[in-house]
TORDO-452109 format. One record per residue (C-alpha): x, y, z; residue in one letter. Coordinates in nm, 4 decimals. Layout:
<atoms>
<atom px="X" py="Y" pz="Z" rest="A"/>
...
</atoms>
This chain:
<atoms>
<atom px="0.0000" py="0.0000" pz="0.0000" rest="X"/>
<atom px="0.1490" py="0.3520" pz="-0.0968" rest="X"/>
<atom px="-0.0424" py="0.6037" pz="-0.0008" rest="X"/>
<atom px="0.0474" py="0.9962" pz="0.1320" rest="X"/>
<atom px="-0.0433" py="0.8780" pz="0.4696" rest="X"/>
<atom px="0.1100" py="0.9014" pz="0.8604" rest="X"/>
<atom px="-0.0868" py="0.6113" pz="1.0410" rest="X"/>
<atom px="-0.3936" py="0.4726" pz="0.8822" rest="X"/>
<atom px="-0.5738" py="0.5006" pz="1.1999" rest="X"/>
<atom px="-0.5524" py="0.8772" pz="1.1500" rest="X"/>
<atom px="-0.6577" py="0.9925" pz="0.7938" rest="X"/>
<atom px="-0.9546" py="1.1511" pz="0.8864" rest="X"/>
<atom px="-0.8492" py="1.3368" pz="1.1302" rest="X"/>
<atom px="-0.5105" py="1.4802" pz="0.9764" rest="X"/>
<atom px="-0.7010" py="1.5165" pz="0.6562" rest="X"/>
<atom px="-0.9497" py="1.7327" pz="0.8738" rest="X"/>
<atom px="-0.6436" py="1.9095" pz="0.9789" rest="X"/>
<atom px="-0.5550" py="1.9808" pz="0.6854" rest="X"/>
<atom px="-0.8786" py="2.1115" pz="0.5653" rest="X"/>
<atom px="-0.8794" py="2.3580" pz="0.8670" rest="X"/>
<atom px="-0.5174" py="2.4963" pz="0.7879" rest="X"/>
<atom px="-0.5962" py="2.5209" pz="0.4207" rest="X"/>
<atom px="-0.9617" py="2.6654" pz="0.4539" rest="X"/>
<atom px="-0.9730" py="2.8953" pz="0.7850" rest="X"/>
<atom px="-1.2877" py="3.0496" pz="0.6755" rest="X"/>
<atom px="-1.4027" py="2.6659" pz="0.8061" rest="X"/>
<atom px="-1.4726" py="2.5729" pz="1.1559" rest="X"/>
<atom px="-1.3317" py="2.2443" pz="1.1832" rest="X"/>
<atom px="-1.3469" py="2.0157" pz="1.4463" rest="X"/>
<atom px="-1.0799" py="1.6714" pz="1.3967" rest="X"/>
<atom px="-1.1642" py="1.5182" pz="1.6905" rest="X"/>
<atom px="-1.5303" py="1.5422" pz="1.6479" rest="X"/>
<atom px="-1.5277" py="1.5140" pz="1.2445" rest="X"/>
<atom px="-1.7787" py="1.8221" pz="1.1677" rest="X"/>
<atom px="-1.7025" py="2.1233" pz="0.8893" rest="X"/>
<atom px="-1.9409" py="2.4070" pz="1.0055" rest="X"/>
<atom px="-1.9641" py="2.7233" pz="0.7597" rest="X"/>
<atom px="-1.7532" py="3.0005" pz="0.9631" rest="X"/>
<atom px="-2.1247" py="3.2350" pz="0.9974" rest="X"/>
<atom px="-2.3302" py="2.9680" pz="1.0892" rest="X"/>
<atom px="-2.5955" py="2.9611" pz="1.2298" rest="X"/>
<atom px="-2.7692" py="3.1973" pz="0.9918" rest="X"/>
<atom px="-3.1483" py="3.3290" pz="1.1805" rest="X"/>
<atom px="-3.4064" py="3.2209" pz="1.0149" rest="X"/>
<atom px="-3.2248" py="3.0538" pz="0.7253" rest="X"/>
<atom px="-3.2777" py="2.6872" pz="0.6753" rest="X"/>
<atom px="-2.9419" py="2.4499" pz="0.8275" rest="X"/>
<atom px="-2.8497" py="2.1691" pz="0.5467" rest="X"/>
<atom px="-2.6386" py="1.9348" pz="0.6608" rest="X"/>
<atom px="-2.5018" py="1.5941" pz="0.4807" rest="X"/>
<atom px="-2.2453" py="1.3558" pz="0.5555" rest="X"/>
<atom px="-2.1007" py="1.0279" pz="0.5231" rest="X"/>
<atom px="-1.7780" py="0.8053" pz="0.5144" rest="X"/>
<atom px="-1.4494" py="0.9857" pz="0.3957" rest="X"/>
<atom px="-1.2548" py="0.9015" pz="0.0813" rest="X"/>
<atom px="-1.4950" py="1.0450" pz="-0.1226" rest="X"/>
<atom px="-1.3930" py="1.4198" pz="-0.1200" rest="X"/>
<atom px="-1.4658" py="1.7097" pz="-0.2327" rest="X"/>
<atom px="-1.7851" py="1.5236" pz="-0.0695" rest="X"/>
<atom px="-1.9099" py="1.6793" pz="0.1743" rest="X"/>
<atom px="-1.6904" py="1.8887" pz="0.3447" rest="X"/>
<atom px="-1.5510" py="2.0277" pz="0.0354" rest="X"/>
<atom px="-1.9130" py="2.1819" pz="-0.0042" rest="X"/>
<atom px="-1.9682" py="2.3592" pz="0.3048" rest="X"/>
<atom px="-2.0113" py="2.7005" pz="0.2717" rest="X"/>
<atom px="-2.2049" py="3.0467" pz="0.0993" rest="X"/>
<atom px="-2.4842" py="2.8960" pz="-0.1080" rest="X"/>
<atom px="-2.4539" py="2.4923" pz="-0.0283" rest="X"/>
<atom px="-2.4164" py="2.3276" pz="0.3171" rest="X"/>
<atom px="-2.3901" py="2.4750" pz="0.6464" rest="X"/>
<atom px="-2.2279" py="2.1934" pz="0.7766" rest="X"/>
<atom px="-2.0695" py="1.8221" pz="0.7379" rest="X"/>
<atom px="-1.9688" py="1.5774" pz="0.9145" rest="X"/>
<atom px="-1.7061" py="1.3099" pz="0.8576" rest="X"/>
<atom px="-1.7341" py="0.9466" pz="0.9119" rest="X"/>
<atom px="-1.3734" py="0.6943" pz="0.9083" rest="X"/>
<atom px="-1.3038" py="0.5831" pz="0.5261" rest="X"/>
<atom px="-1.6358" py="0.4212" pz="0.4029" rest="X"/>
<atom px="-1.7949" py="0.4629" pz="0.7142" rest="X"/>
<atom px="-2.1426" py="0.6719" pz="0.8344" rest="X"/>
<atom px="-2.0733" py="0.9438" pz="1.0731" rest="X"/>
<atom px="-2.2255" py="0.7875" pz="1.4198" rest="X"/>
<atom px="-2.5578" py="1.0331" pz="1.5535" rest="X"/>
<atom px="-2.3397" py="1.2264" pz="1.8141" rest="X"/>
<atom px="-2.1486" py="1.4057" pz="1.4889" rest="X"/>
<atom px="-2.4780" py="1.4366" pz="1.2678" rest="X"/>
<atom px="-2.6902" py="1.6383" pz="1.5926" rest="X"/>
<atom px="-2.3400" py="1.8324" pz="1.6202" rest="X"/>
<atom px="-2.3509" py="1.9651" pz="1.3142" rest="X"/>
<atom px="-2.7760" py="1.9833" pz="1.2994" rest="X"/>
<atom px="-2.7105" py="2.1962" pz="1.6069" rest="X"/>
<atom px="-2.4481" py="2.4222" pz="1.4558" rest="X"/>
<atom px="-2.6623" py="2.4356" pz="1.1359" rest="X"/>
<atom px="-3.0105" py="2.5427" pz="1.3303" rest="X"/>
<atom px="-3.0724" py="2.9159" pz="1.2810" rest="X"/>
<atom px="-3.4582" py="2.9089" pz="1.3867" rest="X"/>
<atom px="-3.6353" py="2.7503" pz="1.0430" rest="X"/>
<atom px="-3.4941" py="2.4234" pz="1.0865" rest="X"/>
<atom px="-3.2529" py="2.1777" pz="0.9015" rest="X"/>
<atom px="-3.2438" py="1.9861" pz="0.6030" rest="X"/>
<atom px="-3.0229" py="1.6425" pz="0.5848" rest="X"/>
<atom px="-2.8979" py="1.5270" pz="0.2788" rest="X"/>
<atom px="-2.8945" py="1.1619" pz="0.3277" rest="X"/>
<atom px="-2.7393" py="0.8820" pz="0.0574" rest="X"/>
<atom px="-2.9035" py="0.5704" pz="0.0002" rest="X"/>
<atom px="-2.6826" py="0.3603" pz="0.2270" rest="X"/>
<atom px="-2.7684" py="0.1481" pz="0.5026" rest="X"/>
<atom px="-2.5581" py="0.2701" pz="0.7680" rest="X"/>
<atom px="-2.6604" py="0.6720" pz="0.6957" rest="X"/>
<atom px="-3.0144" py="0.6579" pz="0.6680" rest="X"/>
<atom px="-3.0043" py="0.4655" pz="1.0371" rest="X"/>
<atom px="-2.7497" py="0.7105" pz="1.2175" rest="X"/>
<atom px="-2.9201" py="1.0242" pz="0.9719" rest="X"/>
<atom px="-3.2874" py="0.9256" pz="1.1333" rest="X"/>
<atom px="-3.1674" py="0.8750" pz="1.4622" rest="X"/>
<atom px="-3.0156" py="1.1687" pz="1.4838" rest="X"/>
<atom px="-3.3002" py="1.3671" pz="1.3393" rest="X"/>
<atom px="-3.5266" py="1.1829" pz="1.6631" rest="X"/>
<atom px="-3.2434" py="1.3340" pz="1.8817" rest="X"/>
<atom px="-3.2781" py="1.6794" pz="1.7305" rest="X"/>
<atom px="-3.6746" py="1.6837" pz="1.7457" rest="X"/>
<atom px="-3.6138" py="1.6119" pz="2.1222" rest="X"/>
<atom px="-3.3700" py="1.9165" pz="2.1019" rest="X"/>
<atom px="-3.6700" py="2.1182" pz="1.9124" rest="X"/>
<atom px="-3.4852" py="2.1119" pz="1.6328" rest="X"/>
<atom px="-3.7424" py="2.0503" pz="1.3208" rest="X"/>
<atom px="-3.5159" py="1.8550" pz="1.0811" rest="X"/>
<atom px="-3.6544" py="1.7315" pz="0.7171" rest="X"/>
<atom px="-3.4620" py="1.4626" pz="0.5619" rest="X"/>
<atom px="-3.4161" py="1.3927" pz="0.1937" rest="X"/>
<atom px="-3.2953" py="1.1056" pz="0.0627" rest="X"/>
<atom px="-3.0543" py="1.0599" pz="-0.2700" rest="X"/>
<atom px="-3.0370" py="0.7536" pz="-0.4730" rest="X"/>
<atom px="-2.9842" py="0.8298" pz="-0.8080" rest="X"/>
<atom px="-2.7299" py="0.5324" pz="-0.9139" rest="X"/>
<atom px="-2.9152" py="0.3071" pz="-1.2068" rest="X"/>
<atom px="-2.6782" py="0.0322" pz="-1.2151" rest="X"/>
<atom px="-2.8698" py="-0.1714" pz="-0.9211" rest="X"/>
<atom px="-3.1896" py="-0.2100" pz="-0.7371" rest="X"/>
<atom px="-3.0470" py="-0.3496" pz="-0.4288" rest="X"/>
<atom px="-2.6817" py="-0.3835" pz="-0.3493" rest="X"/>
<atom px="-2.4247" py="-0.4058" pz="-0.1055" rest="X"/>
<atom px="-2.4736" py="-0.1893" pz="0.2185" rest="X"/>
<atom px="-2.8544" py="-0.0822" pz="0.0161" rest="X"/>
<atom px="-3.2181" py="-0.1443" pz="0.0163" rest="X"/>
<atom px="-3.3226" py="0.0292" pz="-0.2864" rest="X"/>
<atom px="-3.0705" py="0.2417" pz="-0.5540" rest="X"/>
<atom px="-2.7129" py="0.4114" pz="-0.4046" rest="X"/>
<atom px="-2.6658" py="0.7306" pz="-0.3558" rest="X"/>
<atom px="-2.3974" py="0.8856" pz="-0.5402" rest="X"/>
<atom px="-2.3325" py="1.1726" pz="-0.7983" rest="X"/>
<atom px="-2.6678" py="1.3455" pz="-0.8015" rest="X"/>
<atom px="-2.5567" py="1.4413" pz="-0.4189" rest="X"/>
<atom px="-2.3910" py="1.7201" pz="-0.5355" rest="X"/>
<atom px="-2.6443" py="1.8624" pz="-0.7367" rest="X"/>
<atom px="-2.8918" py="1.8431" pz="-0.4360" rest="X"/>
<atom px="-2.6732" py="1.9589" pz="-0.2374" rest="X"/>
<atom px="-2.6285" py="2.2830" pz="-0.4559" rest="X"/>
<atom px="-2.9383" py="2.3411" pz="-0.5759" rest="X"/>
<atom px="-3.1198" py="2.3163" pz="-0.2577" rest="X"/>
<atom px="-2.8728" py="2.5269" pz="-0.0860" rest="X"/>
<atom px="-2.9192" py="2.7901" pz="-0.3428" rest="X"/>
<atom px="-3.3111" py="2.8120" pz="-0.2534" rest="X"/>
<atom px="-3.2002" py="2.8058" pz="0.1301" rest="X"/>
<atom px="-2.9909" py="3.1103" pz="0.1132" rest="X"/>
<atom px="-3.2828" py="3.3056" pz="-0.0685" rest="X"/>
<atom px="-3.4413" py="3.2576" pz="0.2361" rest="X"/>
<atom px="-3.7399" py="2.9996" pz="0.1253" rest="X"/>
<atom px="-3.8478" py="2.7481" pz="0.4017" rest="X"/>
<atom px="-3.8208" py="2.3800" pz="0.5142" rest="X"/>
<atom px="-4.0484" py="2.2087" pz="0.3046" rest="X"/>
<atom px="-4.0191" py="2.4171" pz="-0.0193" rest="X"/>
<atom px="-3.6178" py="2.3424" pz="0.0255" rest="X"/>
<atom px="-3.7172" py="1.9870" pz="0.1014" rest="X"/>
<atom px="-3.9209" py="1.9764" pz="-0.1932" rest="X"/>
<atom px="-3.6725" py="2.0995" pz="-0.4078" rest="X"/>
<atom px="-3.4178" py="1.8441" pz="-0.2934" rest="X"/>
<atom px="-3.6480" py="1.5487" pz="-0.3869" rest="X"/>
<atom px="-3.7179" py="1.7354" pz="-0.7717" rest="X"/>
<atom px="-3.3596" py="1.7502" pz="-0.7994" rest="X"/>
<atom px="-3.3057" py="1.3642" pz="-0.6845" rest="X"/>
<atom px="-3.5780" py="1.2254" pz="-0.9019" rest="X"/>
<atom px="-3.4688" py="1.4098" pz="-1.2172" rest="X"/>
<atom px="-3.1301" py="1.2627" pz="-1.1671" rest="X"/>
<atom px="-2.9360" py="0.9596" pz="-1.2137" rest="X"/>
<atom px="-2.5888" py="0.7954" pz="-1.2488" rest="X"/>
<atom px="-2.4091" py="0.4973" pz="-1.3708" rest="X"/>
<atom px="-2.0587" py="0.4697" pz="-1.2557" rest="X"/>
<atom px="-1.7509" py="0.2525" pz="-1.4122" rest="X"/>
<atom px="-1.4423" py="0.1169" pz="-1.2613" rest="X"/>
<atom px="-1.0971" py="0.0488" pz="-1.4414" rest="X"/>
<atom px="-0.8949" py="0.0126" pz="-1.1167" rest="X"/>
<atom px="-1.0102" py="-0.0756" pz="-0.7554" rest="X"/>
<atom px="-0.8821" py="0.1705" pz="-0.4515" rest="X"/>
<atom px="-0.7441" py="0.0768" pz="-0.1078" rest="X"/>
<atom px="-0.9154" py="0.1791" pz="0.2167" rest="X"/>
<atom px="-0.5990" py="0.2464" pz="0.4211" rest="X"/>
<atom px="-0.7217" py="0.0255" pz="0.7165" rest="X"/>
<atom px="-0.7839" py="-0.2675" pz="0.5165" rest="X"/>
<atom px="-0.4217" py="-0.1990" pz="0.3322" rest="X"/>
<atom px="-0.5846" py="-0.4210" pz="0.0554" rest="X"/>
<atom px="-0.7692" py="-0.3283" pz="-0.2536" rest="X"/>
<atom px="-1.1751" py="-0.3662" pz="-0.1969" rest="X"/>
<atom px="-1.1860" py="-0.5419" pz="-0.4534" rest="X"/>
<atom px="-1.0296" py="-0.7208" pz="-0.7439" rest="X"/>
<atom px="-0.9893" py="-0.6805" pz="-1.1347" rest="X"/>
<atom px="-0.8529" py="-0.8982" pz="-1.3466" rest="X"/>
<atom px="-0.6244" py="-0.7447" pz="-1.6126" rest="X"/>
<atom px="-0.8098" py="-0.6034" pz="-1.9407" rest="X"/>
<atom px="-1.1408" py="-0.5647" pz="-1.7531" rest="X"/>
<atom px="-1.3900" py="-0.3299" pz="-1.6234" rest="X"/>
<atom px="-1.6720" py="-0.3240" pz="-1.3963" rest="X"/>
<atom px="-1.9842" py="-0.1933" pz="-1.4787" rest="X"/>
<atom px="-2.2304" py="-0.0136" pz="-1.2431" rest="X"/>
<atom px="-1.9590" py="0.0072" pz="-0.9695" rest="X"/>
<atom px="-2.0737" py="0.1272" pz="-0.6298" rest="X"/>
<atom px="-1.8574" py="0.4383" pz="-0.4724" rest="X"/>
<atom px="-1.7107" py="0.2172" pz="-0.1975" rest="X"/>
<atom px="-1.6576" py="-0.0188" pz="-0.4679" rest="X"/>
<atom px="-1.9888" py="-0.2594" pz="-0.4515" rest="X"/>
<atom px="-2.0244" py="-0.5102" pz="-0.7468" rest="X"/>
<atom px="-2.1978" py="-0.2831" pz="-1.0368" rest="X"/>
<atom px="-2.3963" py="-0.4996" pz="-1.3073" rest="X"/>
<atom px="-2.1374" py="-0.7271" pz="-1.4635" rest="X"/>
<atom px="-1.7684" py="-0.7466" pz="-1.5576" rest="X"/>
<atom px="-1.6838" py="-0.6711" pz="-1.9222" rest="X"/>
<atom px="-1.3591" py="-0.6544" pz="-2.1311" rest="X"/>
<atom px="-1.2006" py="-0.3159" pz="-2.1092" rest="X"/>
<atom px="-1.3109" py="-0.0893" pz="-2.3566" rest="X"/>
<atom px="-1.2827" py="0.2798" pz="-2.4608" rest="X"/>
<atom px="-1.4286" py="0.6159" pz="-2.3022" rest="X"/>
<atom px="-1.6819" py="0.6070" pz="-2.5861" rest="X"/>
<atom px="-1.7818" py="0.2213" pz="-2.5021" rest="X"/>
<atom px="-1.7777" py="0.3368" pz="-2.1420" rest="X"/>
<atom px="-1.9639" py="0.6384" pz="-2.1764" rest="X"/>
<atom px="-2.2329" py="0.4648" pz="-2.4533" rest="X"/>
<atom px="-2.2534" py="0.1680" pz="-2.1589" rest="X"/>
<atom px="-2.3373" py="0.4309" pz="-1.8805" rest="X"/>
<atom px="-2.5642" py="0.6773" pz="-2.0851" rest="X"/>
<atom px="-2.7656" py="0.4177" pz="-2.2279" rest="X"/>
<atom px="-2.8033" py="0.2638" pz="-1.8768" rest="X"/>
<atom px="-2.9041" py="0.5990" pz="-1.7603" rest="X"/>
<atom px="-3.1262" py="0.6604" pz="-2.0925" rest="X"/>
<atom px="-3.2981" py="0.3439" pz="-2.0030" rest="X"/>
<atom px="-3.4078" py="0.4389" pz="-1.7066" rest="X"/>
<atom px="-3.5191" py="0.8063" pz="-1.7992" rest="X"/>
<atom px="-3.5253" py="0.8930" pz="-2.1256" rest="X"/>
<atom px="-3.3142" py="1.1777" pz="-2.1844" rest="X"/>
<atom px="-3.4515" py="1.2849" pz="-2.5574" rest="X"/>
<atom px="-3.5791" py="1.6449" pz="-2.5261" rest="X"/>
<atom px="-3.4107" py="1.7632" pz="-2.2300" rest="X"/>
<atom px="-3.2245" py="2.0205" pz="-2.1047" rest="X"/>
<atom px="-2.9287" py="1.8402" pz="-1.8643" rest="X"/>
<atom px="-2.6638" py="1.9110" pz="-1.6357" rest="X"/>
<atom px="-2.4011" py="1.6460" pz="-1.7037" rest="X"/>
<atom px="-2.1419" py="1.5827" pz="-1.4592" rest="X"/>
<atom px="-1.8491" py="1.3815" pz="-1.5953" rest="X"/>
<atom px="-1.7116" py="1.2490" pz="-1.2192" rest="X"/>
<atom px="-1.3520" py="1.1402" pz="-1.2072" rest="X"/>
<atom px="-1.3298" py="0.8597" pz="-0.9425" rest="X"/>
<atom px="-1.0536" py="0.9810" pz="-0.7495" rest="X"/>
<atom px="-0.7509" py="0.8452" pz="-0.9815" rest="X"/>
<atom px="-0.8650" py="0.9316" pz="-1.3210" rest="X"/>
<atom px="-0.6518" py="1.2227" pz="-1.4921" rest="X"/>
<atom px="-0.8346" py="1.5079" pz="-1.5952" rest="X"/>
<atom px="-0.7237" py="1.4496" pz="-1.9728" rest="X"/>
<atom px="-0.9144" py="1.1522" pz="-1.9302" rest="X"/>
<atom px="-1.2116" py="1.2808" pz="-1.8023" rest="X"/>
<atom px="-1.2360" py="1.5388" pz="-2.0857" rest="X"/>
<atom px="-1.1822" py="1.2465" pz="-2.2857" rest="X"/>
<atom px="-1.4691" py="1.1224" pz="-2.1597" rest="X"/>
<atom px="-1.6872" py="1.3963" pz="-2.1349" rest="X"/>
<atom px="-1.6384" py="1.4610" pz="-2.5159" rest="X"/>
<atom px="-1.8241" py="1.0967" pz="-2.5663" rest="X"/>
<atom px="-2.0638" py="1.1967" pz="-2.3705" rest="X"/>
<atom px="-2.0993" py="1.5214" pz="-2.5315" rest="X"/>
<atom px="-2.1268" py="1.3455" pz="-2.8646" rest="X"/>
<atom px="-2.3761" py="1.0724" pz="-2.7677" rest="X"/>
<atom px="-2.6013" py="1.3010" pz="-2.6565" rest="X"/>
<atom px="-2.6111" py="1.5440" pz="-2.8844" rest="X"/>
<atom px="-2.6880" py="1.2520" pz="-3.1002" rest="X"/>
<atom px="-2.9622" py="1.1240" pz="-2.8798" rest="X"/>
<atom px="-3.1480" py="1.4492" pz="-2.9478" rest="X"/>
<atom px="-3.0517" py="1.5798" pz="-2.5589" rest="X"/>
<atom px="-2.9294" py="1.9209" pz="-2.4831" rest="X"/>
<atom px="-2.6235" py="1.9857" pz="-2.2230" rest="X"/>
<atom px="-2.6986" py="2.2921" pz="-2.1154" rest="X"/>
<atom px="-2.4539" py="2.3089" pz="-1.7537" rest="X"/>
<atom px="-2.1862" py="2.0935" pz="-1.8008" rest="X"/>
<atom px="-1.9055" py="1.9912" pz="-1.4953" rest="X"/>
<atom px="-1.5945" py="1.7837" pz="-1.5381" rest="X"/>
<atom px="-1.3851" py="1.6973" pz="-1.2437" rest="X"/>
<atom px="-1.3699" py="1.4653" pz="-0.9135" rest="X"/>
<atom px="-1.6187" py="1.5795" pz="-0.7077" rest="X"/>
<atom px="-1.7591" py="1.2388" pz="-0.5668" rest="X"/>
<atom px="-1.4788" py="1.0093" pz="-0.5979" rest="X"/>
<atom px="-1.3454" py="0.6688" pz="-0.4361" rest="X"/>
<atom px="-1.0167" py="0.7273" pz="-0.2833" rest="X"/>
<atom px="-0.7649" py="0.6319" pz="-0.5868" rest="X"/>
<atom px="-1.0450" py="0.4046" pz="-0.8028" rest="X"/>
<atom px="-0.9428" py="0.4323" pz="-1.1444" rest="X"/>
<atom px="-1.2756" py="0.5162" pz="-1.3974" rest="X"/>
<atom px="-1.5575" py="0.7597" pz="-1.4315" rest="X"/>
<atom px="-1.8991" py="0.8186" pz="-1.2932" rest="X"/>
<atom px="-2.1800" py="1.0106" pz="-1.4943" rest="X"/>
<atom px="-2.4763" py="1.2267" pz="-1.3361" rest="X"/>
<atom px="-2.7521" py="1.3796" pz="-1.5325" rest="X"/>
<atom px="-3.0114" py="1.6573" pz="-1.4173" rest="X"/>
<atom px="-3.2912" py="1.7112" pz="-1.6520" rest="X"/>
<atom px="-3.3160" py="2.1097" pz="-1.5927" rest="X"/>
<atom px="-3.6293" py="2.2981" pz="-1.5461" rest="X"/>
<atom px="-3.5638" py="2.6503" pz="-1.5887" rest="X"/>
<atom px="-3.6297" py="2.7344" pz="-1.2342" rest="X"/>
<atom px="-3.3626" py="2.4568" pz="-1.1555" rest="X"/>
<atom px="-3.1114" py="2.5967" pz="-1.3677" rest="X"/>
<atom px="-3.1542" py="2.8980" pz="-1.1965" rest="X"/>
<atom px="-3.0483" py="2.7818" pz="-0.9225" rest="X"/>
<atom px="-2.7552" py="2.6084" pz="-0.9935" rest="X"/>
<atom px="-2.6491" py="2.9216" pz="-1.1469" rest="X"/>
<atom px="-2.7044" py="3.1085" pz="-0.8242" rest="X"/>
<atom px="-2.3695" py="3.2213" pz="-0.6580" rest="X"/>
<atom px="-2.1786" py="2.9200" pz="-0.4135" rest="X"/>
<atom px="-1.8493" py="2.9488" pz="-0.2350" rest="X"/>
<atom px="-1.6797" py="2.6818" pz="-0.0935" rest="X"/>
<atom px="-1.3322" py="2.4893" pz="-0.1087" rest="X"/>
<atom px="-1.4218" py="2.2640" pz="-0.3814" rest="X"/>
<atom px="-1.6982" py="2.4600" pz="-0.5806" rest="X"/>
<atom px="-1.7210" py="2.8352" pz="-0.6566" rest="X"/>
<atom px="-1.8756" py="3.0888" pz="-0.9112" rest="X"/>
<atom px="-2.0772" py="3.4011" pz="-0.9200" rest="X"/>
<atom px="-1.9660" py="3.5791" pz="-0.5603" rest="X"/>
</atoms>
């Protein structure tokens, strides 16, 4: 195992660490693994808060801040943050018109997530939870009941924290999250496992000159395993997936073209300009485009696509001015 490590036992918290030295305008807490925005609470602003294992960053604590969460919280490597950090960082999130949670389809969140909503409704804390699972590959998987959630995070995540700064309240932001997770989905593909540093072994195993289709982010078995082929086989294999699913003829989409964590960039452009290509010739329009690893799997080699079908009130607020470490336009 090679990794840019000190003790495996400690990655979350120095990586924390790091965050805080890099990003003062952060409150970090290692020891407790929560990213609070620096003017949080806001009075009468709707808290969102998401979370979930580390190794898949930017996500989430790469997205706290103006115009997306208020606040994070870290679980170890693959892991759910335990309730104690998710009513931390509900608590640090509550300004008076309660808190959204941004919940992935995995076992372990939606149990710790809902328990620590009952703690903060004992705490008079109104908390809403909305829950994303947007990967097509599988009905039920590994660590699931029902689809993962994955790459359509971020876009929730966004969105609805563009309609929380305006002001709007708990169930229209709620309402918007679930929109924004039912007119999304994602198919993801893995060239290359990764290594949780724990384990010190890979999660799984490839043999040479193949690929795995419908991978999970923590590296769950996708739909089969095919011989290796190129970005436009791997991007015709995860759009028609997705197409399946919901037809995307007619509409207006946000594409996100999701490195995995040790794709190159050049590859991912690679990538994106099959996907550009197939849908242009599916009779879909990409009208927001992002390329880059923003939901990754530690080093897993491969690429993940998301798709949004935009309404104009959507794309409005996607558009709508967010700072934070890992995303940032219009402010």
């Amino acid at each position: 195992m090679r990794k840019l490590i000190n003790d495996p036992a400690d990655v979350v918290t120095d990586a924390l660490r790091g965050l805080a030295a890099a990003h003062p305008s952060l409150r970090v807490d290692p020891a407790a693994g929560t990213v609070v925005r620096s003017d949080a609470p806001h009075a009468g602003k709707v808290g969102l808060v998401s979370g979930g294992g580390s190794g898949h960053e930017p996500l989430h604590a790469g997205f706290v801040g103006y115009g997306m969460l208020d606040a994070a919280c870290a679980g170890e490597v693959f892991t759910s943050p335990v309730p104690d950090q998710i009513i931390a960082a509900t608590a640090a999130a509550h300004g008076g018109a309660g808190v959204l949670h941004v919940v992935k389809n995995y076992t372990g969140d939606v149990l710790n997530f809902r328990m620590a909503a009952e703690l903060a409704e004992d705490e008079d804390i109104e908390v809403v939870s909305v829950l994303v699972d947007d990967d097509v590959a599988v009905e039920d998987s590994t660590f699931t009941a029902g689809r993962r959630g994955t790459g359509a995070t971020l876009f929730v995540e966004k969105i609805a924290g563009a309609l929380a700064e305006e002001g709007a309240a708990l169930a229209e932001v709620a309402a918007v999250a679930r929109e924004v997770d039912e007119r999304s989905r994602s198919f993801g593909v893995a060239l290359a496992p990764c290594t949780v540093p724990a384990a010190g072994r890979p999660t799984f195993e490839l043999a040479e000159g193949e690929m795995e289709l419908g991978v999970g982010i923590h590296g769950e078995p996708g739909r089969e395993r095919v011989k290796a082929g190129t970005a436009r086989e791997i991007v015709d294999a995860s759009l028609s997936a997705i197409d399946a699913d919901m037809p995307l003829a007619g509409a207006e989409l946000l594409v996100l073209v999701n490195g995995m964590g040790g794709t190159p960039l050049v590859e991912q452009y690679v990538a994106y300009a099959a996907a550009a290509e197939w849908l242009a010739g599916h009779g879909a329009t990409v009208v927001r485009p992002l390329v880059g690893g923003y939901v990754t799997s530690l080093e897993m080699a491969g690429c993940m696509i998301s798709v949004c079908r935009l309404t104009p009130e959507l794309t409005r607020l996607w558009d709508a001015p967010v700072q934070t470490p890992a995303l940032r336009w219009g402010r």
